[in-house]
Every structure is written in C-alpha cells, then in structure tokens.
N, CA, C and O of each residue as an XYZ file, in Angstrom:
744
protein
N     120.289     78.626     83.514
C     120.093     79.968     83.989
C     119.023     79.962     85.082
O     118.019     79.278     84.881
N     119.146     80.710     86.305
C     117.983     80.685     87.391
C     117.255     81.290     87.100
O     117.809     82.287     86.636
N     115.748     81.439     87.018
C     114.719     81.779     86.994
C     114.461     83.591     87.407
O     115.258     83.749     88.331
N     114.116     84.262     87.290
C     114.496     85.834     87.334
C     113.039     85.724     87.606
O     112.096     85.332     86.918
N     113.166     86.326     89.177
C     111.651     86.600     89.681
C     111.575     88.437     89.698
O     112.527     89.163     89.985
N     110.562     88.774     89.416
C     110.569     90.354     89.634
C     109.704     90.135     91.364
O     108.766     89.371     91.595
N     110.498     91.208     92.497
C     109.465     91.075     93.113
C     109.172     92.559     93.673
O     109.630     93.647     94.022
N     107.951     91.671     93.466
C     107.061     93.172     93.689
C     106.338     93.704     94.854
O     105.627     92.871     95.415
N     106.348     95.218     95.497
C     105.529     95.133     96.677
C     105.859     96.799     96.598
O     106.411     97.406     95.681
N     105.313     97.338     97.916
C     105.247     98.570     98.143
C     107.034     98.924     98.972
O     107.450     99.998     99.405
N     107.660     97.716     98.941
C     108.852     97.787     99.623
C     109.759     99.162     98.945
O     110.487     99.748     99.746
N     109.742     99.420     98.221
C     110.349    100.672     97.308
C     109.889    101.929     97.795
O     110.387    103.035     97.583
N     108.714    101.594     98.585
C     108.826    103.031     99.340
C     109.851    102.802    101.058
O     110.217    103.512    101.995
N     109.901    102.004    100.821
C     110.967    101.801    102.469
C     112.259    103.168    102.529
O     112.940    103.463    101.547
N     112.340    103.668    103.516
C     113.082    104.468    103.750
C     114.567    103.997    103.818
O     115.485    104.789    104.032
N     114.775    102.443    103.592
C     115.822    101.719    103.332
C     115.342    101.058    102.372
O     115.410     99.895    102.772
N     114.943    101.050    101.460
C     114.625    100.531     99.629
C     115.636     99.637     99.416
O     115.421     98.477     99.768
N     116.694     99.907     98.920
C     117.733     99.698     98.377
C     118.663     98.475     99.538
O     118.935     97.347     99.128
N     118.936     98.802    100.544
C     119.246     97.758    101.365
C     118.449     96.580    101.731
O     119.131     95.555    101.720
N     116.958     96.368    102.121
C     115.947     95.932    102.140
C     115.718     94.734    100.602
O     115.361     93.557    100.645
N     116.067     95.556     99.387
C     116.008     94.877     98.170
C     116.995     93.941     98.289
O     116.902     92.783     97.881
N     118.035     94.469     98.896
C     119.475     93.557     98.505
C     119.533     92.475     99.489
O     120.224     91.465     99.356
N     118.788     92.733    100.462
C     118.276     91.412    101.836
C     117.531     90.236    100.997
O     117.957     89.083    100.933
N     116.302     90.728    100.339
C     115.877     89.521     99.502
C     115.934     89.546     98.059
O     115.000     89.034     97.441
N     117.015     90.133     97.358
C     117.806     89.648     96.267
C     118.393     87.771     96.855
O     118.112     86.625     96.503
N     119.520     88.559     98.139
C     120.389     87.396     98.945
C     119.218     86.061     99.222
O     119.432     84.851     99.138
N     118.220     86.623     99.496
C     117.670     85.364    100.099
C     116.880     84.945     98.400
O     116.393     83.847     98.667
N     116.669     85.107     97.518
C     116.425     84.671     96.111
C     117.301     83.474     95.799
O     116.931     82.331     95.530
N     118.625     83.990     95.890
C     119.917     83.490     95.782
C     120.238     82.196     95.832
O     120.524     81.362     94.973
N     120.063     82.169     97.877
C     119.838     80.926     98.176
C     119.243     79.824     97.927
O     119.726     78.767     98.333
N     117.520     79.878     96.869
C     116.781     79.640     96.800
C     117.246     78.905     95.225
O     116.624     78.039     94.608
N     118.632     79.626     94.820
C     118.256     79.051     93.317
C     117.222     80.181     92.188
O     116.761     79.762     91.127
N     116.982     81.807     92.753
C     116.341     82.245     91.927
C     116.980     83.958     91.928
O     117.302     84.721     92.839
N     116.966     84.053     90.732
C     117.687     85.538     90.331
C     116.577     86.713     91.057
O     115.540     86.773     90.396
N     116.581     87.267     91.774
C     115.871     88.446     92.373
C     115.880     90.069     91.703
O     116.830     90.846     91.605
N     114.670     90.216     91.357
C     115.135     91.449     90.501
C     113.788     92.350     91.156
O     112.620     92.452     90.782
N     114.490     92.893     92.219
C     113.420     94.022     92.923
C     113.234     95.494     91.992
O     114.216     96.070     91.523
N     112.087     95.900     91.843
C     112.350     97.510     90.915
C     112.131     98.899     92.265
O     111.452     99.210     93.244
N     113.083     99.269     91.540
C     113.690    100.332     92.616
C     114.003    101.568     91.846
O     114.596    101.665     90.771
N     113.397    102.661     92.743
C     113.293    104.123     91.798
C     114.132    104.766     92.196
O     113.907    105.850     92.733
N     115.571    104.172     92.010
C     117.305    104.867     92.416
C     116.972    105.367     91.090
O     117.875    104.735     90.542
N     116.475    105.921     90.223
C     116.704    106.962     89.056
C     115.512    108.383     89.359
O     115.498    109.386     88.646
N     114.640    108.178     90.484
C     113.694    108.755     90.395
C     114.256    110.560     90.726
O     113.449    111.489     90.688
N     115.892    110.773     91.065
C     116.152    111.946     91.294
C     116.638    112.773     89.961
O     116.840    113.971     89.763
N     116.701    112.009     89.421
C     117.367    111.782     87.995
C     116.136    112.342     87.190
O     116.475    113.166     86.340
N     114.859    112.102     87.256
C     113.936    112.176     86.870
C     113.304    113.633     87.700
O     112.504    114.250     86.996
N     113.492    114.082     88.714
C     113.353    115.356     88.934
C     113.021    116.583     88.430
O     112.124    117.240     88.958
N     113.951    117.190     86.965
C     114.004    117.531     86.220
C     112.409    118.352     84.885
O     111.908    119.357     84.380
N     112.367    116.372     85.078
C     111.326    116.299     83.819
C     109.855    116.733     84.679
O     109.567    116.815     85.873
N     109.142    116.948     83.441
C     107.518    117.193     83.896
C     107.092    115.642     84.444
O     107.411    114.486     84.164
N     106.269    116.253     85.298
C     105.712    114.894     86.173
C     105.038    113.693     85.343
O     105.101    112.505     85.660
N     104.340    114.258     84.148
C     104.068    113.162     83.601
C     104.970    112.330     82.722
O     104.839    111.136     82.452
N     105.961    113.214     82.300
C     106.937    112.420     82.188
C     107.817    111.408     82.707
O     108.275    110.404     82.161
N     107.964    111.867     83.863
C     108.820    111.471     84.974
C     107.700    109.704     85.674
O     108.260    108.655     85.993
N     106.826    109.832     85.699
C     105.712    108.454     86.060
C     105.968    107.674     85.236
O     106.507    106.575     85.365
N     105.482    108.351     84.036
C     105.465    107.430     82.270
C     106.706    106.718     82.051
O     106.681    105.605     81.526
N     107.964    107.352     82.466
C     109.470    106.669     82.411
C     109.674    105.580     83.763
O     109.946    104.409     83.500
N     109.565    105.915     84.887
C     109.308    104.544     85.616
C     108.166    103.544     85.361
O     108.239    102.317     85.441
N     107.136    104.268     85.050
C     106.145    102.568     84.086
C     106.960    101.744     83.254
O     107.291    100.580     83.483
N     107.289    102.532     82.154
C     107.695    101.701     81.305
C     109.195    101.050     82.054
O     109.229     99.835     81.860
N     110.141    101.438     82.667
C     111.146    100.864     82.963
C     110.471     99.626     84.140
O     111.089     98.637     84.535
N     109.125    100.002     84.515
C     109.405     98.507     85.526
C     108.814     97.438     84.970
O     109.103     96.263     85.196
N     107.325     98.166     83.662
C     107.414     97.186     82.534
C     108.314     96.814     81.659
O     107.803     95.973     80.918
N     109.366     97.021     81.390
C     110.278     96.490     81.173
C     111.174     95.409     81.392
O     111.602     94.564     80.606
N     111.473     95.671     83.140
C     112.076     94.505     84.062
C     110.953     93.325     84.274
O     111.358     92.198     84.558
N     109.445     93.591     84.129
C     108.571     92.434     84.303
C     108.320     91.687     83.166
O     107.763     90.591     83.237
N     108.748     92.272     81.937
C     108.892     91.379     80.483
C     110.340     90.902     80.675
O     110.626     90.060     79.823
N     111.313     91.165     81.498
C     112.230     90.506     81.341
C     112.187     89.195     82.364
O     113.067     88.339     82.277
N     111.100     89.086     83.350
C     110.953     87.699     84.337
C     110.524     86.651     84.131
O     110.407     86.250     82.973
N     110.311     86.208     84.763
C     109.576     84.212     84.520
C     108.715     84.759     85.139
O     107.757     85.225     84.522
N     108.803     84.881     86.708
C     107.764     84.822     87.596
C     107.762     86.052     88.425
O     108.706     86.829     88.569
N     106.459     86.135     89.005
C     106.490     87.373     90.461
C     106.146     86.889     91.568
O     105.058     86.483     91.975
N     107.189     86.961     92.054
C     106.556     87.032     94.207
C     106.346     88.266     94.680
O     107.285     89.045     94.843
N     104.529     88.726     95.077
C     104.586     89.850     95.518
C     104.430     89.840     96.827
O     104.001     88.850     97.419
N     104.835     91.179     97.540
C     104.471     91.323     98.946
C     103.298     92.359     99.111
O     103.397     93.584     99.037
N     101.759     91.348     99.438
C     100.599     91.767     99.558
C      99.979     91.943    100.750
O      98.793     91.780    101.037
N     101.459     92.505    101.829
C     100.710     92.873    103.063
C      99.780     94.436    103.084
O     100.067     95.323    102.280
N      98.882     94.574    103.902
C      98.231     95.355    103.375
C      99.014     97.062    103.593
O      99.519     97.456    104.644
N      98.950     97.622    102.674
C      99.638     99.221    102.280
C      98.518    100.557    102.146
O      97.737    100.895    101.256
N      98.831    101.069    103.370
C      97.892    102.524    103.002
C      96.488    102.245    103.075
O      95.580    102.996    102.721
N      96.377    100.929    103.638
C      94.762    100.836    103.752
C      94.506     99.373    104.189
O      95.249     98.696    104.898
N      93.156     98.953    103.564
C      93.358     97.219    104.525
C      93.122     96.686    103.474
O      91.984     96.282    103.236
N      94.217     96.544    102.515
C      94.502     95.601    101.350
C      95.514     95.968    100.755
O      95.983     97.010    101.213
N      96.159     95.448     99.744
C      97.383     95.220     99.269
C      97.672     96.242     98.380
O      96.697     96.710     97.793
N      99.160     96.880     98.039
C      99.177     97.820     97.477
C      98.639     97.982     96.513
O      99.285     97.258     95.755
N      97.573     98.609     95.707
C      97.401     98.560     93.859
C      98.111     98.683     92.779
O      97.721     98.275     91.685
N      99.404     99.351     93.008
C     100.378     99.023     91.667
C     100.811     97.554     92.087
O     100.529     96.787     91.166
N     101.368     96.930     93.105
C     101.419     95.683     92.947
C     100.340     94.764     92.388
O     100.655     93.684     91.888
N      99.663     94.980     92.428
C      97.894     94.204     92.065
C      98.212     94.019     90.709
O      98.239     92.920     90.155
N      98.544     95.511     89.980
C      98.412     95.592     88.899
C      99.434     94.683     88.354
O      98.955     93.953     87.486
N     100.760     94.477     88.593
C     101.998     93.743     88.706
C     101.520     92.155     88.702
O     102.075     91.341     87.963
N     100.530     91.819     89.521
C      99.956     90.507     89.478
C      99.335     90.089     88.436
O      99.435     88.944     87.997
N      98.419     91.275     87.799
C      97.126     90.968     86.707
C      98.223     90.869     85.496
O      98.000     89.959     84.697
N      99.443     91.725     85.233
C     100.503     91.420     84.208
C     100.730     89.953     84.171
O     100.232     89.141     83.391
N     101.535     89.755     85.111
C     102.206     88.284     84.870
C     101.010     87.251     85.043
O     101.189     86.120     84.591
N     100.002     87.502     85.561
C      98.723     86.355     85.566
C      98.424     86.243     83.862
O      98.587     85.176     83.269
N      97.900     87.677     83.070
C      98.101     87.722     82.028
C      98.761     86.842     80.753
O      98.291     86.336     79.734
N     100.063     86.927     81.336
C     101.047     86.254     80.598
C     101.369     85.109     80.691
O     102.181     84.563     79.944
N     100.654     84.461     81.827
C     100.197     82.811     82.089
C     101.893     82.972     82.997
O     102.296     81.829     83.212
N     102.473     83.585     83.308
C     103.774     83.354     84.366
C     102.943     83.168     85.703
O     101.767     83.452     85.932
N     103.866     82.631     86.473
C     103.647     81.919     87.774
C     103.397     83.273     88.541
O     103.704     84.381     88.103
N     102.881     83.054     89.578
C     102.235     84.288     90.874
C     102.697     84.156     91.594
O     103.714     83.707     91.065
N     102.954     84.151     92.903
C     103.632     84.124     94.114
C     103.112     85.044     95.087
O     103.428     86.201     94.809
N     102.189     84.895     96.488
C     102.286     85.956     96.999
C     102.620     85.760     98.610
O     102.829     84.586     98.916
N     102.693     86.606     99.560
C     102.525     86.583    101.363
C     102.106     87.735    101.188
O     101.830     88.372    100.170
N     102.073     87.979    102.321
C     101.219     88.812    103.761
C     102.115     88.645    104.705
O     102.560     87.503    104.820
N     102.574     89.593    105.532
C     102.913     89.527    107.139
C     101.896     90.230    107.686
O     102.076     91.039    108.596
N     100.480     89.907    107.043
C      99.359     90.335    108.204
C      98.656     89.531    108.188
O      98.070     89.290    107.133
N      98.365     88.647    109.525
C      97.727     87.475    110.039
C      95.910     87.730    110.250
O      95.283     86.672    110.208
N      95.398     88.494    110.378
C      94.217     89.125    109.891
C      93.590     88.682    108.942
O      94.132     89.184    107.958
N      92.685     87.977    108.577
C      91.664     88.020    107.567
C      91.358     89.897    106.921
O      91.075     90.915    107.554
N      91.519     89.729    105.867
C      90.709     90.306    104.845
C      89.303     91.112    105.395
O      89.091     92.323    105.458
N      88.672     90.280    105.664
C      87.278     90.818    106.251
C      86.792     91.190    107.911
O      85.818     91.760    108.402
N      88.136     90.482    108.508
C      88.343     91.672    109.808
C      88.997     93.312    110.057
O      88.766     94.379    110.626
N      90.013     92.582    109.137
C      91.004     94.296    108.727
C      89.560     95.368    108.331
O      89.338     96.324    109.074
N      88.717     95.118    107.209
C      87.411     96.041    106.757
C      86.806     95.830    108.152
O      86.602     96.962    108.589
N      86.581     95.297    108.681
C      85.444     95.512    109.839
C      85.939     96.459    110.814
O      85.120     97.270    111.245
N      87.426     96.519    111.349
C      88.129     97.364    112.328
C      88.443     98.735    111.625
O      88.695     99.758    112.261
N      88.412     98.671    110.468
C      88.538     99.767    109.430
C      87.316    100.478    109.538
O      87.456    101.695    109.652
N      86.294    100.095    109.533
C      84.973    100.927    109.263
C      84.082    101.419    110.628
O      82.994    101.956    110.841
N      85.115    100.948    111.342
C      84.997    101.379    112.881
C      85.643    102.396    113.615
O      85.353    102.836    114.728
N      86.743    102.778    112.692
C      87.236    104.063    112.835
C      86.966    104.891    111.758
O      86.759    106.045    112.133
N      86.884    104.716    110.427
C      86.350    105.311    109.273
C      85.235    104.960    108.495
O      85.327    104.553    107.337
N      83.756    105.172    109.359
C      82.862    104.258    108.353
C      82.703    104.169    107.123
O      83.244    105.093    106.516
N      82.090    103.305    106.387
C      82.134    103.729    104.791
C      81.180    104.454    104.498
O      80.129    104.317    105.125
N      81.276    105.302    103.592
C      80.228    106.423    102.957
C      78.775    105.917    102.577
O      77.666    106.450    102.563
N      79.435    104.212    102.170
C      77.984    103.282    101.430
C      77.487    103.054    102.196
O      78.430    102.974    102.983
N      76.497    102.794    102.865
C      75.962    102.104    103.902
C      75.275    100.843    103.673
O      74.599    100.662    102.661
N      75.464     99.746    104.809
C      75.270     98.655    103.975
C      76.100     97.893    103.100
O      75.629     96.759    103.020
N      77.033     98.008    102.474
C      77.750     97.837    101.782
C      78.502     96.406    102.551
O      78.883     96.559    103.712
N      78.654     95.356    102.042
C      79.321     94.259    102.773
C      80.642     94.027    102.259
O      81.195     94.743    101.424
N      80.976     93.314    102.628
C      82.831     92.710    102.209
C      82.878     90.924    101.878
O      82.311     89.950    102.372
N      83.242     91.000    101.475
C      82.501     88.933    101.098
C      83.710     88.280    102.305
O      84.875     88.677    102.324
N      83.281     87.457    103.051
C      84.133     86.817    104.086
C      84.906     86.048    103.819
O      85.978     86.539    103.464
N      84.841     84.749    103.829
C      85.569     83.292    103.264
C      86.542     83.078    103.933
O      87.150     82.049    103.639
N      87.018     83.804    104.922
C      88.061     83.972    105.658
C      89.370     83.890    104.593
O      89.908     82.802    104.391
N      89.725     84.814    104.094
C      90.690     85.011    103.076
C      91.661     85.902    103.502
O      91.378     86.733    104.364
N      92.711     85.846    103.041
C      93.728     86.340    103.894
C      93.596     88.088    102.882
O      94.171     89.028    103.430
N      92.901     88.377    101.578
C      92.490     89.545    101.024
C      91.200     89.163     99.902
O      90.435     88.198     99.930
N      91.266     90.153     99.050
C      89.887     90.249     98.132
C      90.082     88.913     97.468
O      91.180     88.507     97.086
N      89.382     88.506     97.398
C      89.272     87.073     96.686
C      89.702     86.927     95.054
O      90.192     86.034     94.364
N      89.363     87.941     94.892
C      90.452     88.196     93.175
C      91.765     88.039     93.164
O      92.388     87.626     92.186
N      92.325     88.397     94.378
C      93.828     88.136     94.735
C      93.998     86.672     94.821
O      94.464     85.929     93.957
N      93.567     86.380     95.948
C      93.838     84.760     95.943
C      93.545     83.196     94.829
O      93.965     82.050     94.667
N      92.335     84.360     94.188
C      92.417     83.024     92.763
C      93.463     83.547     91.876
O      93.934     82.716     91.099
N      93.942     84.765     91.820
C      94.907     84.586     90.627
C      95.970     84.085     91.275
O      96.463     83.207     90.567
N      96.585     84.224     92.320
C      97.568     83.308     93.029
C      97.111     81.880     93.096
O      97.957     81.203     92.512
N      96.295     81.250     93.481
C      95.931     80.038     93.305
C      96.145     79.303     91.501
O      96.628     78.238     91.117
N      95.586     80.355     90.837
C      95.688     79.493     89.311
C      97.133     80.066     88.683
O      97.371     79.585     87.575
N      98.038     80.907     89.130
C      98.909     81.093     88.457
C     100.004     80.871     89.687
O     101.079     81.239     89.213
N     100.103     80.659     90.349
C     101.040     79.900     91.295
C     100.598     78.573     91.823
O     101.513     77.803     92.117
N      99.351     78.148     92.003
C      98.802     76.773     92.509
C      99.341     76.615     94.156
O      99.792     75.601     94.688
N      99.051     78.476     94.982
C      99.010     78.100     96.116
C      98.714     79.466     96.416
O      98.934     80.545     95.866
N      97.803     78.852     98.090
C      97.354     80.462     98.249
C      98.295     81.411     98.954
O      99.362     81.094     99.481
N      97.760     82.618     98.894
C      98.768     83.774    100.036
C      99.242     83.343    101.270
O      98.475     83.167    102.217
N     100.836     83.096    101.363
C     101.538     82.820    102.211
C     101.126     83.820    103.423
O     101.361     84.998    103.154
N     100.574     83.592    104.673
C     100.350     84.209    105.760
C     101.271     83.811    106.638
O     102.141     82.998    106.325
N     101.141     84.520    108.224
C     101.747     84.071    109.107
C     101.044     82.847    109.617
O      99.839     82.596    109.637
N     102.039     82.165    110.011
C     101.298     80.666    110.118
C     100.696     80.493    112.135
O      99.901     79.682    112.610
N     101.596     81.767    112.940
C     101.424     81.588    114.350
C      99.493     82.550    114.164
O      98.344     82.445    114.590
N      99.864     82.929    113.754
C      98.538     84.289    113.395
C      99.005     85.523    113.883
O      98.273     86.418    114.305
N     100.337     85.564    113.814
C     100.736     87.323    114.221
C     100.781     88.109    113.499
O     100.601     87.450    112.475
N     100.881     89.010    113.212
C     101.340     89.701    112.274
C     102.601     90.256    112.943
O     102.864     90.640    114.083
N     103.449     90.122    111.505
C     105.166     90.857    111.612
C     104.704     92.547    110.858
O     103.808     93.121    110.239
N     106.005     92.738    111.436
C     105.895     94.312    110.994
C     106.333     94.226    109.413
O     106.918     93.273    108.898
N     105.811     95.750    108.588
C     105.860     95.544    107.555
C     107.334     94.784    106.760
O     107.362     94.150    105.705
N     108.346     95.079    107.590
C     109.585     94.875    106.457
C     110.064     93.529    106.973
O     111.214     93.219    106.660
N     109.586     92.951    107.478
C     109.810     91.558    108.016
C     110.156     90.651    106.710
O     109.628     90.881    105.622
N     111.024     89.673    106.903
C     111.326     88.642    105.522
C     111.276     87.241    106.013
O     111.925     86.604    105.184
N     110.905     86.549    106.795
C     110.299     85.672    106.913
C     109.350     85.204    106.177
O     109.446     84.164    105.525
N     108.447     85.869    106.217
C     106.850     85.115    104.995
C     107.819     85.167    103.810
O     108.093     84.129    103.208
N     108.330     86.315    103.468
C     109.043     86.134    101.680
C     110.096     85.516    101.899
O     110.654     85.262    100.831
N     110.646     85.145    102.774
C     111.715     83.736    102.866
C     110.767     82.283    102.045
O     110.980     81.711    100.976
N     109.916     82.109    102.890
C     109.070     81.138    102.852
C     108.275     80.971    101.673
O     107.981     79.872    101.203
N     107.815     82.462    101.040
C     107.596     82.329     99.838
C     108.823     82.211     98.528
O     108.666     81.520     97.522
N     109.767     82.863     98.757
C     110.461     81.979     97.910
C     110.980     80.882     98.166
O     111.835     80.538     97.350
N     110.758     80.089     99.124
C     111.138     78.894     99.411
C     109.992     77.866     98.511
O     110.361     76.852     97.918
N     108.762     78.281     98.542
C     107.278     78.049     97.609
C     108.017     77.657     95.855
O     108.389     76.700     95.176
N     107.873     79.190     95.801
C     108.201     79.313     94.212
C     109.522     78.717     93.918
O     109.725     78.546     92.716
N     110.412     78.383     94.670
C     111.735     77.555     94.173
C     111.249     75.640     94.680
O     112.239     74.915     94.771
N     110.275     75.148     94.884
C     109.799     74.096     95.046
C     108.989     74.125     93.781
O     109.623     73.540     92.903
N     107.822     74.582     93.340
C     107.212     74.902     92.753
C     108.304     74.953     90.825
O     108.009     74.635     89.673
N     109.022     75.289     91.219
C     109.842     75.357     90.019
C     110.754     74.284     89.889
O     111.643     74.444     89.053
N     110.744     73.770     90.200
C     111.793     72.250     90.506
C     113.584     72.924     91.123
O     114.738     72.611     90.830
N     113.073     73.776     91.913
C     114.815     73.910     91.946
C     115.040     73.318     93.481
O     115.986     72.555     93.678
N     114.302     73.623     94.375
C     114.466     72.510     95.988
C     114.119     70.816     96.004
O     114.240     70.170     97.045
C-alpha cells in the first residue's frame, strides 16, 4: 500500500482549491505516494449550522484524515503575514507528536529574518526592541527543527533564491520527491 501523505498548507483557501489539490494529488502519484489534501468542499453544507459548530466539524474531520496518514508535507510559504500559515503549524506539531515523518517547502526564497525586517518597515512592531533570532533560516526556528528531527531535512526553498508565486508546485514537486526518497520508494 503507498504511503498516504496528508498535505497540508493554506492551499484550501485557493480560489481554485479543489483543482490545485488534484495537481498535487497527480504529482503524489508519480512519486509512489497516496495524496490526501483536506479540502472544505462540505463547508456549504455546513452553512446551516451555528458557527461553532460548523469549525468544530471541519477540526475534527481534518483530524480525522491526519490520523488516517503516515506522513505530512506541508506548504510553509509564508500566509497572511511573514511566516507560515498557523493551522498548518499546528498540522506539523500533530504528526511531529506522533513521531510521523514532516515534510516541508517554501516558494519564498527570503530568509525568515529579512521577510520581519521588510515587515516592520512598513508595519513597525508595537514592542520596541524586540528582535527576531537570524540563523539565516528559511522561518522560526521551531519550524525547521521539527522538520529536521521528524523528516531529517530542512525546509525545501527555492534553490535559484526567487521566490515563485504562491500556487507554484515545483518546491512541492521536489518535496515530494524528498519524502518518497526518504521512504524508500525512489
């Protein structure tokens, strides 16, 4: 049986979700690994109900699909700010949790601690003083050790130093090209 990766990212808000998923389902495929993107095609369905209802039922259904995986490849380009989405994060600290394998990219070629520096130059921070730890890391350094100890490699970046636009599949080509090496299937 191939390996059933959940992958995770802010891609579910794409205004093409659903087509976008089924681009790197296909490229999973190739790879030798079952692709199981979570996608809120029920969320109209859910309309209906009170809002806290309606959240509480997609939690549990995408905890659901992540107890049903081996592994996660997330996409930790940065979302809504200059770092990686936080329900994906949270998606990471699960399967890190559960000792399953990590997986991550970026299609933003940027350090971590330049993105905050160009950030606080149009929006300073409230703290003053307040630093960002450097290391030249491609994000917060909590990210990259749990990818490092639960995948045993760091955040797939762009390797020219460009950054691709968000829905780009190149880096997550490449990262599942990672996690299907990594798993003995290449």
């Amino acid at each position: 049986m191939k390996p059933r990766a959940y992958l995770a990212g802010p891609d579910v808000f794409l205004p093409d979700a659903p087509s976008h998923a089924a681009r790197k389902v296909a490229i999973c495929a190739r790879h030798g690994i079952d692709g199981r993107p979570p996608l809120n095609e029920d969320l109209a369905s859910l309309g209906t109900l009170p809002a806290e209802e309606a959240w509480a039922t997609l939690y549990r259904k995408d905890i659901g699909m992540m107890d049903g995986c081996d592994l996660v490849i997330a996409n930790l380009t940065p979302f809504r700010g200059v770092s990686a989405d936080s329900g994906t994060l949270v998606e990471i600290g699960w399967f890190l949790g559960r000792g399953r394998p990590v997986f991550g990219y970026s299609n933003s070629a940027a350090p971590f601690s330049e993105r905050c520096r160009q950030h606080g130059s149009v929006l300073p921070d409230p703290i003053p003083g307040v630093t960002v730890e450097g290391f030249g890391l491609p994000d917060n350094l909590m990210i990259e050790g749990a990818l490092v100890q639960a995948g045993g490699h760091p955040m797939l970046i762009p390797p020219d130093g460009r950054d691709r636009p968000f829905d780009s599949l190149d880096m997550f080509e490449a990262c599942v090209a990672l996690a299907a090496r990594r798993l003995g299937l290449a």
